[in-house]
C-alpha positions in Angstrom: -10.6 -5.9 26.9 -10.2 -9.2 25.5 -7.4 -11.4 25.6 -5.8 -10.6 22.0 -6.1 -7.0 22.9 -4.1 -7.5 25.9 -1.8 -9.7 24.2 -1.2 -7.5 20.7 -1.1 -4.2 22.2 0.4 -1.8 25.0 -0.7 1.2 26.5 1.6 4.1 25.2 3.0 4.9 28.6 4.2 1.8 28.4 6.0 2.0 25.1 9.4 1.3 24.6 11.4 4.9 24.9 13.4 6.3 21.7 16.6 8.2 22.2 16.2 12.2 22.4 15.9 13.5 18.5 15.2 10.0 17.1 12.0 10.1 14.8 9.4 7.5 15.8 8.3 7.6 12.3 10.0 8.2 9.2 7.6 9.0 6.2 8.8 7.6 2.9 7.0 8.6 0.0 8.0 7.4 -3.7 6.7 8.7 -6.6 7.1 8.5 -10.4 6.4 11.4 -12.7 3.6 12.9 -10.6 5.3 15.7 -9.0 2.4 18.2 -8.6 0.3 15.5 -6.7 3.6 15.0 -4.2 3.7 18.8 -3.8 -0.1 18.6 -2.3 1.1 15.6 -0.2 3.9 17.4 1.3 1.9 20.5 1.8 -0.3 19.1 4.4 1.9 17.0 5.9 4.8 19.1 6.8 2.8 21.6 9.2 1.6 18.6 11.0 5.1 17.4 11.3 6.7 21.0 13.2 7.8 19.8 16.9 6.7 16.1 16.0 9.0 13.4 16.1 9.2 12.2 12.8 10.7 13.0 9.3 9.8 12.6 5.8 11.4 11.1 2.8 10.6 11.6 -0.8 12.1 9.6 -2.9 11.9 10.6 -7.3 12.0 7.3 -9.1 13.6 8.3 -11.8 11.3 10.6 -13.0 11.0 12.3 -16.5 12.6 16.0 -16.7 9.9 17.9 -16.4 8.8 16.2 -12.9 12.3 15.6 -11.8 12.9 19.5 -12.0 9.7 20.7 -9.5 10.8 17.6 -7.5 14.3 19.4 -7.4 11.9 22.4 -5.3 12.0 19.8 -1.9 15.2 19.9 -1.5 14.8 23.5 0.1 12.2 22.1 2.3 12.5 22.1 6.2 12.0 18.5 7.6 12.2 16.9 4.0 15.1 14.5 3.0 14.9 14.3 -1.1 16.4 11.0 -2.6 16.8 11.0 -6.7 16.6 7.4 -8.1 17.8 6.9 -11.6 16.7 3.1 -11.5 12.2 3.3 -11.7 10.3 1.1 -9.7 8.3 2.0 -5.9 9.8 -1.1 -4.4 13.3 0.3 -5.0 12.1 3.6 -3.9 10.6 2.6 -0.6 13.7 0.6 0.1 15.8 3.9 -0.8 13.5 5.7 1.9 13.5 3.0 4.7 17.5 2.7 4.7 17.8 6.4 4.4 15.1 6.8 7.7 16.4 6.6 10.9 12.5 6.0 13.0 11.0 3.4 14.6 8.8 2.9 11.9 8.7 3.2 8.5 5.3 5.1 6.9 4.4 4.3 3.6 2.4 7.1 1.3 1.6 7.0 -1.7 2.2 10.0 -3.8 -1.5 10.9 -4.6 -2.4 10.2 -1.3 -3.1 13.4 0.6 -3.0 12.8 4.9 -5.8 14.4 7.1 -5.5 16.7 9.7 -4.3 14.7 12.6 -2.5 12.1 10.6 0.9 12.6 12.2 -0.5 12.7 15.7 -2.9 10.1 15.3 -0.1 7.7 13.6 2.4 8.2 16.6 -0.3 7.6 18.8 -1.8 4.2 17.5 2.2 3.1 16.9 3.1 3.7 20.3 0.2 0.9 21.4 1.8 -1.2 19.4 3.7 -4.1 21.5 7.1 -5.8 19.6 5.1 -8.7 18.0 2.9 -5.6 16.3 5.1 -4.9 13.0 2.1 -3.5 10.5 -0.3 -0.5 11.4 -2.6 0.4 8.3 -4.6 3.4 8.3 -7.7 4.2 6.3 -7.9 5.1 3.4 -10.4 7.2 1.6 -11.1 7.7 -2.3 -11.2 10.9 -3.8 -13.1 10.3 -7.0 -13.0 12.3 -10.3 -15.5 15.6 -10.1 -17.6 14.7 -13.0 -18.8 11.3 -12.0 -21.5 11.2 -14.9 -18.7 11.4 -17.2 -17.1 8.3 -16.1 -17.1 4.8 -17.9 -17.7 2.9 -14.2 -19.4 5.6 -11.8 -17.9 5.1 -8.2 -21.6 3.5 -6.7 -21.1 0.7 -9.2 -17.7 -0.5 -7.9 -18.2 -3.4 -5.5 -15.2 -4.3 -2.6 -13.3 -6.4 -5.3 -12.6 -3.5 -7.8 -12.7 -1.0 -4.2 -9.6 -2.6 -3.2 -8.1 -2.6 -6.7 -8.2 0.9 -5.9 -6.9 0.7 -2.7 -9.8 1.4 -0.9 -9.2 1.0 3.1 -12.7 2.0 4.2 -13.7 0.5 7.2 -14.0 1.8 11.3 -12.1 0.5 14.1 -8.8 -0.3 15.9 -8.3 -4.1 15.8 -6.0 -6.8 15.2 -6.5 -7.6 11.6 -3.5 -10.3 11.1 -6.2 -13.4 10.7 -7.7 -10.9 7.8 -5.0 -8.3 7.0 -6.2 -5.4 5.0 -3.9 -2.1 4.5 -2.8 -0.9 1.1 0.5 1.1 0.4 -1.3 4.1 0.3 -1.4 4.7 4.2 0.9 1.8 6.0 3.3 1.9 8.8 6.0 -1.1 8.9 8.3 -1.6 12.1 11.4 -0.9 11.1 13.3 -3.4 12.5 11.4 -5.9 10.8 11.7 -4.8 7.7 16.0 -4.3 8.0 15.8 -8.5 9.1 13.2 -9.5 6.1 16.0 -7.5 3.4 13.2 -4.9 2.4 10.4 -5.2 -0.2 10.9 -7.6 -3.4 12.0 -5.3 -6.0 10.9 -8.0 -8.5 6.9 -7.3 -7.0 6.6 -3.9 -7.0 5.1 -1.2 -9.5 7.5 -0.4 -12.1 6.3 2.3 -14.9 2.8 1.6 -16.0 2.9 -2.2 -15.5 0.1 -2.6 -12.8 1.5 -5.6 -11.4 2.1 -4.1 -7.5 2.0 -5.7 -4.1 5.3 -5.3 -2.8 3.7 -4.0 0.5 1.2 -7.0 0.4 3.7 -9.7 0.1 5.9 -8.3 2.7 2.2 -8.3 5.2 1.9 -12.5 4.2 5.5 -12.7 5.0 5.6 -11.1 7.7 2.5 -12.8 9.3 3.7 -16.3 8.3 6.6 -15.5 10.3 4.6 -15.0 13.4 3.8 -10.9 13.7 0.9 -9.3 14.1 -1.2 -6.6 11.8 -3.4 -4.2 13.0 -5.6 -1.3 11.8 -6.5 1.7 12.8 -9.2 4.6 11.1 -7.8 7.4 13.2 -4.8 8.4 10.8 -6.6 8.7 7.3 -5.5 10.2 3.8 -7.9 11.3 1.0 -6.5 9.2 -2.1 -7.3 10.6 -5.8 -8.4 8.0 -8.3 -7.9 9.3 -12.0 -10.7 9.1 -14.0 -8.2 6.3 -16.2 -8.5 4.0 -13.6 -12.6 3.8 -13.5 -13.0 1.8 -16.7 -13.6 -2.1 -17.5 -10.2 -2.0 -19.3 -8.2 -0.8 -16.5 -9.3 -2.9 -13.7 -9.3 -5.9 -15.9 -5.6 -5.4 -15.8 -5.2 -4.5 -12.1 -7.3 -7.7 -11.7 -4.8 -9.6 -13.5 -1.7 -7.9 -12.3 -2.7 -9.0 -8.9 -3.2 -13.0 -9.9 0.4 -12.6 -11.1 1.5 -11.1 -7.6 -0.3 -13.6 -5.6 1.4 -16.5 -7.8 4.9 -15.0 -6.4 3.3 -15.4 -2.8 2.9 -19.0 -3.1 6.4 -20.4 -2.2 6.1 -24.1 -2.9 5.3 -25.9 -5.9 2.1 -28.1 -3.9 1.0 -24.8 -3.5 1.4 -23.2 -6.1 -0.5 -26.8 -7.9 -3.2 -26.6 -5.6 -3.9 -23.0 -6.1 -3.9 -23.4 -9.9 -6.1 -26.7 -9.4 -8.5 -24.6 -7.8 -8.7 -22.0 -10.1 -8.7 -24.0 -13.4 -12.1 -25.7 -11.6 -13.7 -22.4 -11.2 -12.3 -20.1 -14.3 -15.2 -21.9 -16.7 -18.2 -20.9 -14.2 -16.6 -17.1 -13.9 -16.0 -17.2 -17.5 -20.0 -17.6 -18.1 -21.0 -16.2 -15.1 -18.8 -12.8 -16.6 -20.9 -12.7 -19.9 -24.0 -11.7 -18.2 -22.1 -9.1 -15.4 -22.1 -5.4 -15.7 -19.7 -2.7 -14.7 -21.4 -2.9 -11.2 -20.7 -6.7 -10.7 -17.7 -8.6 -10.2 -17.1 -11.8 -11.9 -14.9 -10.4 -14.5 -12.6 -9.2 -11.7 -12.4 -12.8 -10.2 -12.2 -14.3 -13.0 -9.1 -12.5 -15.0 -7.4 -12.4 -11.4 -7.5 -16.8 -11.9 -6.2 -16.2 -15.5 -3.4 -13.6 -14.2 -2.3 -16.0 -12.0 -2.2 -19.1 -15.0 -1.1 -17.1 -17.3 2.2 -16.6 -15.2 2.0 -19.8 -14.0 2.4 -21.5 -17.5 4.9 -18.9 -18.4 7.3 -20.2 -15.6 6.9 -23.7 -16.6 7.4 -23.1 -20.4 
């Protein structure tokens, strides 16, 4: 084993102990106006959760009716804690869950995101290897693509990694320490706890609210997180099947996502050099993309990188005007 390993992770004997009762992991998932795709979630999660020391959390953000009353169904639900949020937004909601949960650590799923057999047992297991410095465990995550893939405007084998992790594709093999190149998406993520509590939760002002795109909450609080000296790891033993709508497979809508995500990365910059020498940067490249991304088809990505540099200016000269 090499030194890093030794260093970043424990054996699971050697784990520190939890009082008798105490989840290890407390499952928050938030969701907004998708109640049937939560129902599916919760369906195969809670038989994996009977005798296990964890709990799950769902958490409405404020919903419209018609959702809000088949959410109303959890509430009977052995092992499920229901939360109703008037306020929208997931970064409210997974704060809601993560001061409601009482575990170690604090699983994030998203509510289209439908854990494998063995998720539970594979997430305690991989958590429990995790030494004290270790506060971010991201599991794989797998895209479940519309059925009729002819039908669609981009067909899944013309999406390269760019407009992949747009989607929050997590596709990759291993157990390893991943904090010099973190990768994990909100869709399958495990956060210490602790950690969390001390960094004040996610940044409500960064998260998903409604249909604006602009998400990341759960990315911004990895970079902070790592700047402050923890460690991230990942793991493809606990894995979820995540549904990608056929609305999300077109130019249009990644173009948006693209540019969404230049906007959250702006917020991760916290100085003004940076934030100068980031724009520098991108206002030197933009004009090559912007040719480049004449000649690209759905299967390339230059219009990806390019409208993620004009997200980011775009909010950039907003702040300053």
């Amino acid at each position: 084993m090499e030194l890093k390993d030794r260093i970043g992770m424990q054996d699971a004997k050697d784990a520190p102990k939890v009082s008798a009762g105490a989840p290890v992991i407390s499952i928050v998932i938030a969701t907004h106006n998708r109640s049937h795709d939560v129902l599916e979630s919760v369906e195969a999660l809670l038989p994996q959760c009977r005798g296990q020391p964890v709990e799950v959390i769902v958490i409405d953000s404020a919903s419209a009716p018609a959702h809000a009353d088949v959410l109303q169904t959890l509430k009977a639900r052995e092992g499920l804690s229901f939360i109703r949020l008037d306020e929208p937004g997931v970064a409210r909601a997974r704060n809601a869950g993560f001061e409601a949960g009482k575990g170690e650590w604090i699983a994030l799923l998203d509510d289209d995101a439908v854990p494998r057999p063995g998720w539970i047992e594979a997430a305690i297991t991989y958590a429990a290897r995790c030494d004290v410095q270790t506060a971010i465990l991201a599991g794989r995550v797998i895209p479940h693509w519309p059925d009729d893939a002819s039908s669609l405007e981009i067909p899944p084998s013309q999406l390269g990694p760019r407009a992949r992790l747009l989607l929050s594709v997590v596709d990759e093999d291993g157990f390893r320490d991943t904090t010099d190149h973190p990768i994990g998406v909100g869709a399958n993520m495990l956060f210490r706890r602790s950690v969390l509590e001390s960094h004040g939760g996610f940044d409500v002002t960064t998260g998903r609210v409604g249909s604006n795109l602009a998400s990341g909450e759960e990315a911004q609080m990895m970079t902070d997180l790592i700047g402050a000296g923890y460690r991230c790891w990942y793991s493809d033993a606990f894995v979820v099947d995540h549904k990608v709508h056929a609305g999300r497979l077109t130019r249009a809508w990644l173009t948006e996502r693209a540019r969404k995500e230049g906007e959250v990365e702006l917020r991760g910059l916290k100085t003004p050099g940076q934030k100068i020498a980031r724009a520098i940067k991108m206002l030197i490249a933009t004009p090559v993309l912007a040719v480049f991304q004449m000649l690209d088809g759905p299967e390339r990505e230059y219009y990806l990188r390019l409208n993620h540099n004009l997200g980011l200016l775009r909010k950039l000269l907003a702040l300053a005007s």
